[in-house]
C-alpha positions, 0 to 999 in steps of 0.5 A: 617535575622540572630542573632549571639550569642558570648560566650566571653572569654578573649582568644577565642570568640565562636560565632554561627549563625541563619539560615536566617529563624532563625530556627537551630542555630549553631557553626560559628567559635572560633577567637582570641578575640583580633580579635573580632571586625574585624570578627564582622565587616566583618560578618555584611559586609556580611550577614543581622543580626537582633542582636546579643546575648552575653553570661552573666557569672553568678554564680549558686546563680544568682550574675554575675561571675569574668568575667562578667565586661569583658563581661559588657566591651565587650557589651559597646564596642559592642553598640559603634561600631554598633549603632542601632543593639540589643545586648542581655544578655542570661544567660550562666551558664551551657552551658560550660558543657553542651557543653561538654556533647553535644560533648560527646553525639555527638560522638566528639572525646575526642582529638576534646573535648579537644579544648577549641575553640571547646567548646565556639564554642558550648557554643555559639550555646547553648546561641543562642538556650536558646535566641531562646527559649525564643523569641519564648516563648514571653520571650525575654530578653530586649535588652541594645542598638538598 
């Protein structure tokens, strides 16, 4: 079974995926977030996912974000419209950045690191690994629904 993790933004939704064996996580795809739910609903229609992580924006003193009600708004819509499926906070406090610089280190062109799509689409895949980390490490975040 797969975990997908979201990196929700208001305009653009990054999401990455497990590998059936939960061992690579990567970049799935960035949608419109206007479409969230539809590409949510098609993907789980689709392939078998144990849950699902959502990045939860915090400042550097640990207080959440501007956008963390967003987020606390998505997670709720999210628990409403599939029931029965774990939803977990990760926190996400660097992962733009270090998307940006896995980007660089990887020899992305600077056109392709230019688009913002790209790097919620790598932000995503950085939340799923810390997730994975931890569940590995025994440290797994409690979940709010399932």
């Amino acid at each position: 079974m797969r975990i997908l993790a979201i990196d929700y933004g208001t305009v653009r939704t990054g999401i990455a995926a497990t590998d059936p064996q939960q061992i690579i996580a990567s970049g799935l795809t960035t949608v419109p977030t206007a479409t969230i739910f539809d590409f949510l609903t098609d993907y789980l229609k689709k392939e078998k996912v144990e849950g699902i992580v959502v990045g939860e924006p915090k400042h550097l003193d640990n207080t959440p974000a501007q956008s963390a009600q967003a987020v606390d708004k998505f997670t709720t819509q999210l628990q409403a419209k599939f029931p029965g499926l774990p939803i977990y906070k990760v926190d996400e406090r660097f992962t733009s950045r270090m998307a940006f610089q896995s980007m660089i280190d990887g020899g992305v062109s600077k056109k392709d690191r230019r688009n913002k799509g790209t790097i919620d689409m790598v932000s995503a895949a950085l939340i799923l690994q810390t997730f994975m980390e931890m569940k590995k490490d025994g440290r797994l975040p409690p979940s709010i629904s399932g």
